[in-house]
C-alpha positions, -999 to +999 in steps of 0.1 A: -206+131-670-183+104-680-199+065-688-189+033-673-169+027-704-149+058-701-141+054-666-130+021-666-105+034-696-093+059-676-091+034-642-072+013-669-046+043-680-042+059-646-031+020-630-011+012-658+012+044-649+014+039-616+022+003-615+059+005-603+048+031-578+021+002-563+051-022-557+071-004-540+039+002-516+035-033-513+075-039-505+070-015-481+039-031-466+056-064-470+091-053-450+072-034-424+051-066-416+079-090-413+075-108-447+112-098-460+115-136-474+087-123-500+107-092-513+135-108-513+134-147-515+169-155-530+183-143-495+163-162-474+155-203-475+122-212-481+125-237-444+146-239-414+155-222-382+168-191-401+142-186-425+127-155-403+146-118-397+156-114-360+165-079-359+144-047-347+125-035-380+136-001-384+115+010-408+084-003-390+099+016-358+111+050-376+074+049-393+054+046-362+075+068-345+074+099-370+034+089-374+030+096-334+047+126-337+031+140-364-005+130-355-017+153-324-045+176-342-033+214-345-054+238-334-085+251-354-097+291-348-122+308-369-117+344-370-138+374-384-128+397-409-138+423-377-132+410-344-137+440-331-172+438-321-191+410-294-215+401-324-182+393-352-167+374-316-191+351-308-198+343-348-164+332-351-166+314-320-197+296-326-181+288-357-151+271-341-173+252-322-190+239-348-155+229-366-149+212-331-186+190-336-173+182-375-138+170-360-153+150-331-178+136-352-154+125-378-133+106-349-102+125-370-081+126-339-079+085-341-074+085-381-048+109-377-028+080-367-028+057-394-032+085-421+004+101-409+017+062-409+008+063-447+018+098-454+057+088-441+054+053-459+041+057-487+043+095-499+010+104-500-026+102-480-060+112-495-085+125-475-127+127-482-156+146-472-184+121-471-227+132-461-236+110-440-277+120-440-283+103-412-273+126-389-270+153-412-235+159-412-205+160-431-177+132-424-144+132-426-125+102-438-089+091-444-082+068-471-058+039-476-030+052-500-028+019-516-050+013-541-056+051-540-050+066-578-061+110-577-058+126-610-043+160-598-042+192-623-015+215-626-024+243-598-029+211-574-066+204-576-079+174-572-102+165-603-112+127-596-099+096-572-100+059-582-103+042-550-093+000-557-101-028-528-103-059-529-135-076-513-143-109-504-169-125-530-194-138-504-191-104-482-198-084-516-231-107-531-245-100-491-237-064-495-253-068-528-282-095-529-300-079-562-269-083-581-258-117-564-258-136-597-237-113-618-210-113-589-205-147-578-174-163-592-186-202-600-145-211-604-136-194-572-164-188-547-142-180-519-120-163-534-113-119-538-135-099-560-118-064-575-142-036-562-131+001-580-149+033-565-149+064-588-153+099-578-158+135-596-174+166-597-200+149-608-209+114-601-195+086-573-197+053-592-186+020-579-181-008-602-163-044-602-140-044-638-134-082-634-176-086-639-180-067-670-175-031-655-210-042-635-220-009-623-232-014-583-243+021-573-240+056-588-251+089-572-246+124-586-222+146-566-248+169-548-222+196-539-205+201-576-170+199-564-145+170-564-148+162-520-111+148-521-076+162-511-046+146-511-015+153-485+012+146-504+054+148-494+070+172-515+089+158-541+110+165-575+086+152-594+048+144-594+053+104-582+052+104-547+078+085-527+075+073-493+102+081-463+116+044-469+118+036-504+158+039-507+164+019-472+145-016-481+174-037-492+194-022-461+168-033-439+167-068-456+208-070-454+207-062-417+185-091-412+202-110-440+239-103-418+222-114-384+207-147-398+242-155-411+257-149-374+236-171-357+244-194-383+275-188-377+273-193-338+254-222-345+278-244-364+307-229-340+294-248-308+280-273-330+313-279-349+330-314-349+359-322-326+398-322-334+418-347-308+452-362-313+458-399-318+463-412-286+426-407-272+408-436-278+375-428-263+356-396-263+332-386-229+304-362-233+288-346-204+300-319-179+325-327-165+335-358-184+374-363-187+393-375-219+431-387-218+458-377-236+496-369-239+485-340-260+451-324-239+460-288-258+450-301-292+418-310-281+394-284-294+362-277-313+375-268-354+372-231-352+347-213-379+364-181-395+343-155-391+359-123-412+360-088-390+347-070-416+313-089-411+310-074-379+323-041-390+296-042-422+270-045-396+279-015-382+280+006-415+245-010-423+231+005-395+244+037-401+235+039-435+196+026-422+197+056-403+209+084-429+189+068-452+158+069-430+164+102-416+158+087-382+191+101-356+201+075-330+191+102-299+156+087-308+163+068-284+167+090-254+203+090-251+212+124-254+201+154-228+189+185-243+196+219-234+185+252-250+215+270-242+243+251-249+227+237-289+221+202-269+184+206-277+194+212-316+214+177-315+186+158-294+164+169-330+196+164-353+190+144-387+162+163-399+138+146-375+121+183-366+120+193-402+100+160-413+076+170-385+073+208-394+070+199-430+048+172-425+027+199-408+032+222-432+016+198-456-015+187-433-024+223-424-028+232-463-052+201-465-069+206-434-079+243-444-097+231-472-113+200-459-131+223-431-140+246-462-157+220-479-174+206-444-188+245-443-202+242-477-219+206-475-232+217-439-244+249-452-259+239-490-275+201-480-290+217-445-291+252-445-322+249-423-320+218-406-317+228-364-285+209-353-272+202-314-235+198-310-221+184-278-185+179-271-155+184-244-129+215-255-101+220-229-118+200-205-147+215-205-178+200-217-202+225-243-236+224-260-243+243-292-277+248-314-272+262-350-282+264-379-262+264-413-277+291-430-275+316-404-243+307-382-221+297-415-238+325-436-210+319-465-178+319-447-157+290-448-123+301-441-103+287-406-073+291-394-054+260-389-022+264-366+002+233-357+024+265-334+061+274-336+063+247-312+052+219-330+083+196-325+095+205-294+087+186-261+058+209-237+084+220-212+104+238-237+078+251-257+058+265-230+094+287-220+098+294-256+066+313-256+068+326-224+104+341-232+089+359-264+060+370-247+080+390-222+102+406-245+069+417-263+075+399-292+037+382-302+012+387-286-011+366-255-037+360-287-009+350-309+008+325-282-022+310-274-033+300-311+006+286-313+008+264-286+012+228-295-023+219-280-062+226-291-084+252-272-105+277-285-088+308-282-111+336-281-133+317-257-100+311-237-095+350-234-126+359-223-123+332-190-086+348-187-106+383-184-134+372-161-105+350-140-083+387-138-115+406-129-126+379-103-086+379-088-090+420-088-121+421-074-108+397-042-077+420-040-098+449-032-118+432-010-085+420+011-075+459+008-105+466+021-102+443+052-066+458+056-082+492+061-098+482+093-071+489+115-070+522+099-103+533+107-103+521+141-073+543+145-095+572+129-128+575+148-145+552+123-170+522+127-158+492+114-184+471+120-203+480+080-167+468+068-169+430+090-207+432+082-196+433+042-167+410+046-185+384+068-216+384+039-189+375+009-171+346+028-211+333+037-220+339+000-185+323-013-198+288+016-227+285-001-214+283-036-224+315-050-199+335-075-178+361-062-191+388-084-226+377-067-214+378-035-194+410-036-224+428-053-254+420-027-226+430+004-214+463-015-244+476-026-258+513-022-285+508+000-304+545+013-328+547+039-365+559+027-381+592+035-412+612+032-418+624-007-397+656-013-372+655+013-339+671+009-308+645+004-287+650+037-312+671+060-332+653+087-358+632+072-343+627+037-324+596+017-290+591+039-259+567+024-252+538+051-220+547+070-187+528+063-200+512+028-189+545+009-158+565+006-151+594+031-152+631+012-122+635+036-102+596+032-069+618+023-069+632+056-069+599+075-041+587+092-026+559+070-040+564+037-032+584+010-044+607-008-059+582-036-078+554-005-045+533-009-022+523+022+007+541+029+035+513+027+015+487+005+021+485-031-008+487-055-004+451-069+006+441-033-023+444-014-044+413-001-021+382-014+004+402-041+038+400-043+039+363-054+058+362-088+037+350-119+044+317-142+064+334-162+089+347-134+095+311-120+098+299-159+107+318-183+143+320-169+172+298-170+197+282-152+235+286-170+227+242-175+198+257-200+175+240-173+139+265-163+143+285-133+117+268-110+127+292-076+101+314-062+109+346-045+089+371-034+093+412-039+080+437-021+083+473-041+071+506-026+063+535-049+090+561-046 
C-alpha cells in the first residue's frame, strides 16, 4: 500500500506527461462553449461589436449530435451455461433483473449522455463502481475525463485513477470542519482549492497537494480490485485524442472569416460618399434629393471584397466537415432507401462506423462494470435480503434476492447494442424481419439485437402464453363453427352455446381465457351407486356435446381428423389475416416497406 508521499510523486509524474494532452481538453472545452477569443486571442479584439463568433459551432453541434446517438443503453441478458432447464431460465432471468435494479439505480441511462459527449470530445471516459452502504448497493458512476489521469497496463487493465477537481475553499473547510484550519487559504479565502482523489487495489485516498499533501480521508479498497474502467477511442498510440482535436483552428477561421464579413458589410453601407463638384449641399433622409449635372457619380466608395473570401468560406466548411467526420445529410436533406444504396449515403462519412465503434468500445466496458457490480453485491452482502422495483418494457416488476444465492459466483452478461444499432427503427425492424424469414438467426437471436432493452427470455415466454391464448380462442371459434354442422347431424347444440356463452361471461368479468375456457370445457360425469359399470344404466355417463363423437368422421361436414371440410387449419375462427412480417418485411421497387394487407385463403389439397 503506497504512502501519501509516493502518491503524490506519482500524481506529480503521471500530470507532468499528460500536460499537452490537458490543453487540448481545455481548447476543446473552451471552443465548444463559445470562448474562441481565449484560444485564440490574436484573431479576435479584446472590445467591440466583433469581438464574439457568429457562426453555428460545429464542433459543439457534431459532439452532441454523435453523443445522442451513441447514448441509448444496449440491451443487457444474462444467460446460463444450460438454458435448457426452467430452474437455469429463471436464474438467468432473475439475474437480468437484478442487472436492471443496478442500472436503474445508478440513473446510467441519464449519464450515458454526458459520458458519450466526453468520449467523442475528448478520447476517453472513465467509469467507477462506487458502495453506496446505504442502500446496500453498488453504483455506477461516470467521471469527468478532464482532470481524469488512469495508469493502464499493457493487457489494458486499469491499475490506479488520479481523479483532479478543483473545489471552492469555503465549500471544502464545510465539507471538512475538523481540518478547517489546515485548508483555509488566509491570501485567497474565496478563491479554488486543488482537491486530488486516488484510487487502487488497495486504498481510496483524497488529499489537497497545495496543503502539504493534507490527507482528508483514506479507506481500504474492500473488494481487492481496482473499481475503474476506462472507454477509450482506439488510437495509434496510448494518448487519447478526441473526435475534434485537428478541426479547432478551422472552427476558429470560420468564425474568424464571418466576423471579417460583417465588418466588411459594415463599413460598405457605412462608407463615405463620392459626389462631383457641382453639388453644393448634401440631403440625408429617404427620399431626400441632391442636384447635379453629374447624378451617376454619386455613390457610396465601394469596399473590395476579394471572391476568393467567399470561396475560402466554402472550403472551410468542407474541410470542418471531413475533418470532423460529420456528412452534411446530418441534416435531413437526403432520403434513404435500402434498395437503391440511398440509405448507405444518408450514413456516408463514417457517421455509422463512429457509432458502431463507439459501441463496440462501451459494450467491452459495460461487461465488466456489471461484473464487478456482481462481485461487490455478492462479497459486501451476500446475505443482506434486497427488494428491487423497476419498469422493463413497460411493465412494472418486483424482485426479492439475495446475493449469495441468486448470484452464486457468476458474473458474466451479455451486453448487445444489435446489428441495428445505427439505423433508424423503421429499417431495422425490416432488416430483422427479412433475415428472420429467410431463416437466417433466430426469434431469440433478433430479439437480443434489436436496438431497444427488454428482457428476452421473459419476452419469450409472454410470446408463448400470447400463441397459446390466440390458439386456444381459435379452437374455440372452430368450435362455434361446428354448430351448424351438428344441427345438420342429429346433434344437440345447446352443450356447445352453453360452453360458448360461459367463456364470453367469464372473458366480461375479467377472468383469463385459459380460466374461462377450463371451467366451460371441463369433464364433468354424473355420480352413481359404488361399483357401477361405466356406460350401463346407473353408472358414471360423459355429458353429451362436451366430448368428441367415436363416430365425428362420419358426420356430414367434417373430416376425418374433427376439422371442417373447406376451412384451412390456420383459417379457422379469425385466420387468414397475414402476420407483421407479411405487411413489412417486403418492399416496394422505391425501397419503401410494403404496408398493403391482403388476405389468403388456402385449402389443403
Amino acid at each position: 500500500m503506497l504512502n501519501i508521499e509516493q502518491i503524490h510523486s506519482h500524481y506529480t509524474a503521471i500530470r507532468s506527461r499528460y500536460a499537452e494532452r490537458d490543453g487540448k481538453m481545455q481548447d476543446v472545452l473552451a471552443i465548444r462553449s463559445g470562448r474562441m477569443q481565449d484560444v485564440y486571442p490574436d484573431l479576435f479584439p479584446d472590445d467591440g461589436p466583433f469581438n464574439e463568433p457568429i457562426v453555428a459551432n460545429m464542433v459543439d453541434i457534431a459532439a452532441r449530435d454523435l453523443a445522442e446517438v451513441t447514448a441509448p443503453l444496449p440491451s443487457f441478458n444474462c444467460s446460463s451455461s444450460t438454458m435448457v432447464s426452467d430452474a437455469a431460465r429463471k436464474f438467468a432471468e432473475k439475474r437480468s433483473k437484478i442487472v436492471a435494479g443496478y442500472i436503474e439505480a445508478s440513473d446510467l441511462q441519464r449519464q450515458m449522455y454526458t459520458a458519450a459527449d466526453r468520449y467523442y470530445s475528448y478520447g476517453f471516459v472513465p467509469v467507477q463502481v462506487e458502495v453506496d452502504f446505504e442502500s446496500q448497493m453498488p453504483k455506477i458512476r461516470f467521471l469527468d475525463s478532464i482532470g481524469s489521469y488512469p495508469t493502464i497496463d499493457r493487457f489494458g487493465r486499469v491499475q490506479s485513477l488520479f481523479q483532479r477537481m478543483l473545489k471552492p475553499t469555503q465549500d471544502l473547510m464545510a465539507q471538512y470542519p475538523e481540518l478547517a484550519y489546515a485548508i483555509q487559504d488566509r491570501n485567497n479565502p474565496t478563491g479554488m482549492t486543488e482537491i486530488v482523489r486516488y484510487h487502487d487495489k488497495d486504498q481510496d485516498v483524497i488529499f489537497l497537494p497545495g496543503r502539504g499533501n493534507l490527507l482528508l480521508d483514506r479507506s481500504p479498497n474492500l473488494l481487492g480490485e481496482c473499481m475503474v474502467r476506462v472507454v477509450q477511442r482506439p488510437s495509434l498510440d496510448d494518448n487519447p485524442r478526441g473526435q475534434f482535436d485537428d478541426v479547432l483552428a478551422i472552427q476558429v477561421a470560420k468564425a474568424r472569416f464571418a466576423l471579417l464579413s460583417l465588418e466588411a458589410a459594415q463599413k460598405s453601407v457605412q462608407a463615405p460618399i463620392a459626389m462631383p463638384e457641382d453639388v453644393r449641399e448634401l440631403a440625408l433622409g429617404p427620399d431626400s434629393v441632391l442636384r447635379s449635372q453629374q447624378p451617376e457619380k454619386i455613390r457610396r466608395v465601394p469596399i473590395e471584397i476579394p471572391q476568393g473570401a467567399f470561396s475560402q468560406q466554402a472550403l472551410l466548411e468542407n474541410e470542418m466537415r471531413q475533418g470532423s467526420r460529420y456528412p452534411e445529410v446530418r441534416g435531413g436533406n437526403l432520403d434513404a432507401s435500402i434498395v437503391t444504396g440511398r440509405g448507405v449515403q444518408a450514413l456516408m462519412g463514417g457517421f455509422d462506423t463512429q457509432i458502431k465503434t463507439a459501441h463496440s468500445m462501451f459494450a467491452r466496458v459495460f461487461t465488466e462494470i456489471i461484473s464487478l457490480c456482481f462481485k461487490v453485491d455478492e462479497q459486501l452482502f451476500a446475505r443482506a435480503e434486497k427488494t428491487l422495483r423497476g419498469n422493463e418494457n413497460g411493465t412494472p416488476y418486483e424482485i426479492k434476492y439475495r446475493p449469495e444465492k441468486d448470484i452464486k459466483g457468476d458474473y458474466t452478461v451479455d451486453v448487445q447494442y444489435g446489428l441495428m444499432a445505427g439505423l433508424d427503427p423503421n429499417r431495422a425492424l425490416i432488416f430483422g424481419l427479412q433475415a428472420r424469414g429467410d431463416k437466417l438467426i433466430s426469434r431469440d437471436f433478433l430479439r437480443r439485437q434489436l436496438p431497444i432493452s427488454f428482457n428476452a427470455v421473459e419476452e419469450e415466454q409472454k410470446v408463448d402464453t400470447e400463441e397459446m391464448r390466440d390458439a386456444m380462442k381459435a379452437a374455440i371459434a372452430g368450435y362455434a363453427q361446428a354448430i351448424p354442422v351438428l344441427a345438420q347431424n342429429g346433434q344437440n347444440p345447446a352443450d356447445v352455446l352453453y360452453a360458448l356463452s360461459t367463456v364470453i361471461k367469464g372473458r366480461q368479468k375479467g377472468e383469463a381465457i385459459e380460466e374461462v375456457v377450463a371451467q366451460a370445457f371441463a369433464p364433468r360425469e354424473v355420480p352413481t351407486t359404488e361399483g357401477a359399470v361405466p356406460g350401463s344404466p346407473g353408472g358414471p355417463q360423459a355429458q353429451p356435446g362436451l366430448t368428441p363423437s367415436a363416430g365425428g368422421e362420419n358426420l356430414e361436414g367434417i373430416d376425418a381428423f374433427g376439422n371442417l371440410r373447406g376451412v384451412a387449419p390456420g383459417q379457422i375462427g379469425q385466420g387468414g389475416r397475414p402476420d407483421i412480417q407479411t405487411l413489412l418485411a417486403g418492399l416496394t421497387s422505391a425501397g419503401q416497406p410494403n404496408l398493403q394487407a391482403s388476405i389468403s385463403r388456402r385449402l389443403p389439397a
